[in-house]
N, C-alpha and C positions, 0 to 999 in steps of 0.2 A: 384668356391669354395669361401665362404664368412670368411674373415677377421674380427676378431673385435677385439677393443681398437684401432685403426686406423684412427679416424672420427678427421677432424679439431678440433682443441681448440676454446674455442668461442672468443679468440682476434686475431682469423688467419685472416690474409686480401688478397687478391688477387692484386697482383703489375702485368700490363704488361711490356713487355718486355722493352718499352720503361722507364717506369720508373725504374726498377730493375736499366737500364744501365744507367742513367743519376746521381742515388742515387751512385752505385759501383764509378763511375768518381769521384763524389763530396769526397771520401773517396782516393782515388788516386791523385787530386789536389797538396796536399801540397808535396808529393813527385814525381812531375812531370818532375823536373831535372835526378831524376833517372830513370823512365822510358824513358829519352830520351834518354838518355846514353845506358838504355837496347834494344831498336830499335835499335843504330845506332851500338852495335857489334854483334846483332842479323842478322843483314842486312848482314854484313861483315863474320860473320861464314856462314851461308849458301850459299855467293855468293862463299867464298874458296869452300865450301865441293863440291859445285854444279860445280865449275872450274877443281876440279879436275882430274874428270873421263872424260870431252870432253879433254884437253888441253894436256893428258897422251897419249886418245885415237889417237890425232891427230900427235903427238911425234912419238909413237908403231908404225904408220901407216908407219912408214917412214924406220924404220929398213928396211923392204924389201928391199931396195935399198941403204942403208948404214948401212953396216955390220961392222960398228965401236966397239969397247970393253967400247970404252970411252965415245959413245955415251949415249950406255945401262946403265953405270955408272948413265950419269948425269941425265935420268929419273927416276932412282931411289931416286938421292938427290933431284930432284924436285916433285916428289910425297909426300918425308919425310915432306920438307919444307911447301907444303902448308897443309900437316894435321897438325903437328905446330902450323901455323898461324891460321889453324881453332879451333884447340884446345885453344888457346889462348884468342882469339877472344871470342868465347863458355866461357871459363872459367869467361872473364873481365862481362861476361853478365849474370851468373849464381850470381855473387857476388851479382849486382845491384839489380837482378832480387830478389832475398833474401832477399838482405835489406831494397828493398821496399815493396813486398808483405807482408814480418812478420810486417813491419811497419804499415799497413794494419789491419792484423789480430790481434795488438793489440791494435787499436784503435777502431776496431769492436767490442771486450771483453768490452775494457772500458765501450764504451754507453750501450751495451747489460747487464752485474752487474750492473752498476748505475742505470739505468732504473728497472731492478728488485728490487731494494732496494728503488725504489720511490715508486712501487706496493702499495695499501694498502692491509689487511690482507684476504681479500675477493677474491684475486685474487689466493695467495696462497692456500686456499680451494679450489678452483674448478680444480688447475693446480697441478701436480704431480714435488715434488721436482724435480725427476731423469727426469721429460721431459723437464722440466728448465734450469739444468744444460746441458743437451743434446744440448739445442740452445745455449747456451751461451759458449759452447763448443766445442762440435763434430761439431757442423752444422759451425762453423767459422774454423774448420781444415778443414775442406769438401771443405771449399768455399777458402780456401788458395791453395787445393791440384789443383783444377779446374782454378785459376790462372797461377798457376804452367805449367800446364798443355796446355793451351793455349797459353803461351809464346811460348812452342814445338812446338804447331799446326803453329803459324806466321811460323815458321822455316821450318820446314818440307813444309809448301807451296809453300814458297818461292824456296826449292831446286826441290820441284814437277815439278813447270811453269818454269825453267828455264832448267830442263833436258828434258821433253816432247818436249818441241822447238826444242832440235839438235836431239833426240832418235828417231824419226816419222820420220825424213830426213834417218835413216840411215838402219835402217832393224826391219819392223814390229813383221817379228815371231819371232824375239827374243822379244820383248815386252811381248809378248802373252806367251812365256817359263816361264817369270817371276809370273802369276799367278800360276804356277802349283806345285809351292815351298810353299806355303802358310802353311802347315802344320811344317816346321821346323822352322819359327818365332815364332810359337804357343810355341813352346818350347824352344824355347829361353828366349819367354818372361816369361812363368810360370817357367825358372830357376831363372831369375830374379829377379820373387816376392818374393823367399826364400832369397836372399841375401837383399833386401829389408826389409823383416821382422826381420831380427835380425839387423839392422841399424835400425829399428823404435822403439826395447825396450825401451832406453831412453829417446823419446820422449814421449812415454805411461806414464812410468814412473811420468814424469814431467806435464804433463795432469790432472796425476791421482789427485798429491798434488793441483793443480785447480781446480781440483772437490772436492776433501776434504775440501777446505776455504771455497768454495759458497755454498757446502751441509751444513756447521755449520754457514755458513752466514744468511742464508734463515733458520733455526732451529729458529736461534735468533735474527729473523725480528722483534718481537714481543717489546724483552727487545731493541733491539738495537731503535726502534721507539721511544717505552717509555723515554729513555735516550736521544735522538736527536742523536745516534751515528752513523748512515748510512756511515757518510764521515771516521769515524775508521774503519768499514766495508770495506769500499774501497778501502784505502789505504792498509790497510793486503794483499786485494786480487791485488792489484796492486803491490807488492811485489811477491808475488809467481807469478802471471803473466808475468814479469818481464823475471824470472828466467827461468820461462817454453819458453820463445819468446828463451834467450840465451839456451841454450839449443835442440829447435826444431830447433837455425837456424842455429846451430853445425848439424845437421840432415841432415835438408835440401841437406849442402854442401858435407856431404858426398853422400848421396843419387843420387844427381846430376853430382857429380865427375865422378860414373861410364861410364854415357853418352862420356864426352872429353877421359877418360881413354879408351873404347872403341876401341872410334876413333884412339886413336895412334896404339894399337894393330891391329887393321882393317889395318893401313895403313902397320904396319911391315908386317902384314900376305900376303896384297897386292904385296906388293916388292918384299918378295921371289917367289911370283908365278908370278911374272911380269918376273924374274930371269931365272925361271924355263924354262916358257913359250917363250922367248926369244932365248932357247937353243933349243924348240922346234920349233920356227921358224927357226935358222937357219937350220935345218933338214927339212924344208920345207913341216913338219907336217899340221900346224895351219897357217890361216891369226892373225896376232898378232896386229891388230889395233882392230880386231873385236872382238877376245878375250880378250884383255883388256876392251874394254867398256864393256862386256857383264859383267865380273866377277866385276868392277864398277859399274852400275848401278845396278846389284843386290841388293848391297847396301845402295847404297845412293837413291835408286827410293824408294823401295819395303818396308822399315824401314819410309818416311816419310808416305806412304800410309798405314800403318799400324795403325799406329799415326790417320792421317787422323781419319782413319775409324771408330778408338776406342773414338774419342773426341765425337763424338756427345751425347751418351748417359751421360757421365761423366761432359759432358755441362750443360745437364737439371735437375742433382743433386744436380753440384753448384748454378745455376741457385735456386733451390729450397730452398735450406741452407741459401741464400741469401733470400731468402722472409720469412724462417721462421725467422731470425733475424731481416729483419726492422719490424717483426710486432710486435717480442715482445719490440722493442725500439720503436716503434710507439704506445704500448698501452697508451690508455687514462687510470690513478686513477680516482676509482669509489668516494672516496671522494671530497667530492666538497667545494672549499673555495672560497666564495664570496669577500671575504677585507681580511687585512691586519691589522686589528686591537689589540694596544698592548693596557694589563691594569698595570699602575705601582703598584695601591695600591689595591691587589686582594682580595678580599674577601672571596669568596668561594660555594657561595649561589647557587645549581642548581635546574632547573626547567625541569620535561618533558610534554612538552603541547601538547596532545593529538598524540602520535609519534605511529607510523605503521612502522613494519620491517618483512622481512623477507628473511631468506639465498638463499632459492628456491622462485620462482614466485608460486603465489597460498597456499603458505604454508606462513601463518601469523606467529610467532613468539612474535611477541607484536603488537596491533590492539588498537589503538585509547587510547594508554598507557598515563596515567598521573602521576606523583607524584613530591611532592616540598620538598629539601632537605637544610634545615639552613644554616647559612655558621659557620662554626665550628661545626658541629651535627656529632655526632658518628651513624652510619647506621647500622643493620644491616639487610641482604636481604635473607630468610630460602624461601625453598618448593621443593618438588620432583625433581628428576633430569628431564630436560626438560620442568621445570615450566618459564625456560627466565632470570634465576639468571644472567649467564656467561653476556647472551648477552645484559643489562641492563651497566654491566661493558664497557665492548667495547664499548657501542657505546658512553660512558661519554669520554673514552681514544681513540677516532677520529680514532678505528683501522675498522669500520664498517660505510656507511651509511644509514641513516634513510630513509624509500621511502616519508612519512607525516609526518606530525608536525613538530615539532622543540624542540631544546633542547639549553635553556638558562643558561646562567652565571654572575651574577651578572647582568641581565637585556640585555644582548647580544647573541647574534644568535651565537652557537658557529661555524658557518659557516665562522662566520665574523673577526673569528682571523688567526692572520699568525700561521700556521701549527706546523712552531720549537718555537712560544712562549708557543703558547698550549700545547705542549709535556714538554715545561721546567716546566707548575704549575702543573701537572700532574705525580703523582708517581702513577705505577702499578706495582703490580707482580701476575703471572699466580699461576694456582694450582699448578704447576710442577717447580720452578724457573728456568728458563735454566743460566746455570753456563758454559763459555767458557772455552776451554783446557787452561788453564793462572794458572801462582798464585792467592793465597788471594788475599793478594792485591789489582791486577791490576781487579778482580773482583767486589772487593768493589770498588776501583778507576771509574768503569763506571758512578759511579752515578755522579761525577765532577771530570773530566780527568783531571786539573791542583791541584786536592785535597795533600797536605803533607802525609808524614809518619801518622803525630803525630794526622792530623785530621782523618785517617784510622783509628787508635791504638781508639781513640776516637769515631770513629762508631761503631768500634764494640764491645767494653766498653758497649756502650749507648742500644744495640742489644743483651743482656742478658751475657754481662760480655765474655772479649777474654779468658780465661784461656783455653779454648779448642784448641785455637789456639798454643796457645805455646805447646800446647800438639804435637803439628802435628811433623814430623820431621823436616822438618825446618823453623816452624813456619808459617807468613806470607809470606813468599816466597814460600810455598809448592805450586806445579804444582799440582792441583786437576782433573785433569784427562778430557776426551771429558764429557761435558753435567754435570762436577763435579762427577764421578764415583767414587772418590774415599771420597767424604764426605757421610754422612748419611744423609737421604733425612732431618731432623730435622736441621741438621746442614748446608746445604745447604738453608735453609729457613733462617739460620739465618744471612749467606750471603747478600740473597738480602734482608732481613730488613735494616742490616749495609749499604747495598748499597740505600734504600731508606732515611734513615736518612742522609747519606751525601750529597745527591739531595737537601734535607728539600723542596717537593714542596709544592704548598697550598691543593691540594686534594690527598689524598692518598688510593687507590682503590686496595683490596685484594681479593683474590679466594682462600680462605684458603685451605690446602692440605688436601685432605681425608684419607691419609697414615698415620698411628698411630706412635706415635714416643713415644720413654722413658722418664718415669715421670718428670726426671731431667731435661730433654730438651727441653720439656714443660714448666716447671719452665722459661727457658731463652726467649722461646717465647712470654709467655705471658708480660713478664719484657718488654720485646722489643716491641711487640703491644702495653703496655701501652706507652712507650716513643713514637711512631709515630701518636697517634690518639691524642696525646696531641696537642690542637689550632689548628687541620687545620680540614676541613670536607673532614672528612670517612664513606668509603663505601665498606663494608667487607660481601661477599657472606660467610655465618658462617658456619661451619663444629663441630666447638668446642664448648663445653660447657663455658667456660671461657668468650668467644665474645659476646655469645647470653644474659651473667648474667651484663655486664658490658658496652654496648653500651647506648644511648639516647634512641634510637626507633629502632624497629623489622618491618618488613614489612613480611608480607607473601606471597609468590608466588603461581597463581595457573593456568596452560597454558596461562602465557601472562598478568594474570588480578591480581591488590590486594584485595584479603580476608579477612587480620585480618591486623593492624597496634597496635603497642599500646609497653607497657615495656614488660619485660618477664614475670616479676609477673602479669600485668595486664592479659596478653594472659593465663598464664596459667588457671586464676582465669574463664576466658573464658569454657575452656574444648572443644576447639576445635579443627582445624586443628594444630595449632603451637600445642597446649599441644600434639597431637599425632605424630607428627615429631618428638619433643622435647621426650617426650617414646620413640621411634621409634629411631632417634640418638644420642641424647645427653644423655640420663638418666645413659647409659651405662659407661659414663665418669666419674669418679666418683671422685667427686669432693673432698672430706674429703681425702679419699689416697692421690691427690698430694698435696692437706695442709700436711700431716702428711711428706711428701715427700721432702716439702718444707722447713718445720720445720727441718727436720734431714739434710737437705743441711746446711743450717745456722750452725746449733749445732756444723756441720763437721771443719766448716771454724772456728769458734772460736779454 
């Protein structure tokens, strides 16, 4: 039967075994005091559990011959005492073992988000959000549950090779009785998993808000790039992270608890039938040495064999979770920065010399692409959808690389600049603004995290006038919803202009939204494009009539190639492609209604 959606990603790597285990060490290193501490009561619980059942058997064995009351007493309190000790023991080793593994699985998150917010935006297209968060997530529980789980395996060995030594000496077909139980573990264990799964809600729970930050994280890779804001990114999700480790590792110790809990009840349950069977020995029923080991090793044999048998598969999973994690923290960024190069006094001036791209291999996108843009020149870039508008943008905003040519900046490879200065002269915003679950505010604020109230109040003044804001319930501080849900997509645009004005970087690059907005609010956008295209060089894929009347130069797009260059009146006077674009989207825009629109704004405010 053939599976599909199942095929590796293309930045999966193959680690053998050797290296898996040398990388998981270098991750266990710094908490190496605590796993020794977790060996040495791990040693100490299993050599109790495994002392048990010979040193009772060998006790029992002796009743025959001393029919004491007080004898039978004190193997009772020496069975109590060393489950005790083994619980005890168990317990101090459950703690460690906790504190060092979740220590683990939060420093596997850490690199695993940071390295995805190092991604460029090329990798996000080919990779599915939810398989993203899936490594950065599930695949580090998976690989915490599989540590977990092999701490048991050391245990359960240890009490294996230590009872098989005296059990072999004493009577084989009892051994051999113990395989034929094997169906009431089975159900033990799947009682278990129910009691399991409702101690796992609140870790789901807590997982889930983990996945909600990195799912809006990775939304707003884009703005968060554009901004230099990766390390805000982090820090949010290093907060909810945080909270999910406190949280799983309240989990954990319940989950674990039942194991020592168990154990005490095993050993009451033990007593009485040790009790029992004692009374049955004096009626000279039972040999009572034999039946004590027998109803002990059932136990303590068959429970780590169990274990044993189920760890392999549950191996090769962590095992697995583990490599798909070093590989997404092992991917290389498709963009490539040669230097380090800062400019104090920017210019603005771009050049594309002769540049080839494309998203797929075989599919050109732009092939042997040239154009040279002024420094201060207002751009703007019209043609069919799929004529290469978007991706002329990106690759100015370093969110793409180029396969040929090059693309210069004031005479430099823009290869050749450090990555966060590039992004600091750089202001973009997508056709869609993404707006985080936050206030105004702290929305506007991405554009300069240490910005004032009063330089806010001031962006978005400059952003076609705040009075809409005061409109809101409470104002700038209104929580505008996931993605900004709760502004209008016009007003959301006017967000991230206020957010671009506060940046003030030297090139300011737009994908105007194709979503129709009211006349009014038109009016604030254009106010607010005019204030961002003032002295820096702009480069506005146009959607509106307003851009295409009021920019320097028009470029026309046509699969990848320019067609017409020139002003709007020039091209029109043309009768060509732009004049039938220009019919085709713009003419519909109608230009005298929002003057007349504009007019009666004004007229209102007087």
């Amino acid at each position: 039967m053939a599976f599909f959606g199942l095929d590796a990603e293309e930045y999966d790597r193959v680690y053998n075994d050797r290296q898996l285990f040398k990388r998981i060490l270098k991750y266990f290193r710094p908490y190496l005091k605590q796993m020794t501490i977790v060996i040495i009561f791990l040693s100490l619980s299993s050599l109790s559990n495994s002392f048990i059942p010979i040193l009772s058997s060998i006790i029992i064995g002796n009743l025959e011959t001393t029919r004491d009351p007080f004898y039978l007493i004190l193997i009772i309190i020496i069975t109590l005492i060393l489950n005790v000790l083994a619980f005890v023991f168990n317990y101090f080793r459950l703690i460690y073992n906790a504190k060092a593994v979740g220590s683990v699985i939060l420093d596997l998150r850490r690199n695993a988000d940071k390295a995805v917010l190092d991604r460029d935006l090329s990798f996000f297209d080919q990779n599915p959000t939810g398989k993203i968060v899936s490594r950065v997530n599930t695949d580090s529980r998976d690989f915490g549950d599989t540590i977990y789980l092999f701490m048991q395996f050391l245990s359960s060995l240890l009490i294996v090779i230590f009872l098989l030594g005296y059990m072999v000496t004493i009577n084989l077909i009892m051994m051999l009785l113990f395989f034929s139980i094997m169906p009431i573990f089975f159900i033990i264990a799947l009682t278990y998993r129910k009691v399991a799964r409702r101690a796992t809600l609140l870790g789901q729970r807590s997982l889930a808000n983990v996945n909600t930050i990195i799912q809006e994280s990775l939304a707003g890779i884009q703005i968060a790039k554009t901004f230099r804001q990766e390390e805000k990114l982090y820090k949010k999700f290093n907060e909810v992270n945080e909270q999910a480790y406190k949280v799983n590792y309240r989990r954990g110790m319940i989950l674990n608890l039942i194991f020592p809990t168990l154990n005490i009840i095993q050993g009451i349950v033990l007593a009485l039938i040790i009790l029992f069977g004692g009374i049955s020995i004096f009626n000279g029923q039972i040999n009572a040495g034999e039946l004590y080991l027998f109803i002990q090793s059932l136990w303590y044999l068959f429970f780590p064999l169990f274990t044993i048998a189920a760890f392999w598969p549950q191996f090769q999973a962590g095992m697995s979770a583990a490599e798909r994690i070093f590989s997404l923290i092992d991917t290389s960024p498709n963009v490539i920065q040669t230097g380090n190069q800062k400019l104090e006094n920017f210019k603005g001036q771009i050049e594309f010399k002769n540049v080839s791209f494309e998203y797929e291999k075989n599919n050109k996108v732009l092939d042997n692409f040239s154009l040279k843009i002024k420094a201060g020149e207002s751009l703007a870039i019209v043609g069919a959808t799929g004529a290469g508008k978007t991706t002329i943008a990106k690759l100015i905003a370093r969110f793409y690389e180029f396969q040929d040519g090059d693309i210069i900046l004031d005479g430099i490879s823009i290869r050749n600049f450090d990555l966060k200065f590039y992004r600091k002269i750089i202001g973009y915003i997508p056709q869609v603004p993404f707006l985080f679950n936050d206030t105004v505010k702290n929305n506007v604020r991405y554009g300069k995290i240490d910005a004032t109230d009063e330089e806010i109040s001031w962006a978005l003044n400059k952003a076609g006038g705040s009075d809409w804001v005061d409109d809101l319930s409470e104002g700038v501080e209104t929580n505008i919803g996931e993605r900004g849900s709760l502004l209008s997509m016009g007003q959301r645009q006017l967000v991230a202009l206020a957010r671009i004005l506060l940046e003030d970087p030297k090139i300011f690059i737009l994908d105007e939204a194709t979503a129709s907005v009211d006349p009014f609010t038109e009016i604030r956008i254009q106010d607010a494009l005019d204030e961002v295209i003032q002295q820096r060089t702009s480069i506005i894929i146009a959607h509106r009539l307003w851009t295409v009347q009021h920019v320097d130069r028009i470029i026309v797009l046509d699969h990848g190639k320019i067609v017409e260059t020139g002003s709007h009146s020039e091209l029109m006077e043309k009768c060509g492609i732009y004049a039938n674009l220009y019919n085709t989207y713009f003419r519909h825009q109608s230009l005298e209604y929002i003057e007349k629109a504009k007019t009666l704004q004004n007229s209102s405010k007087k």
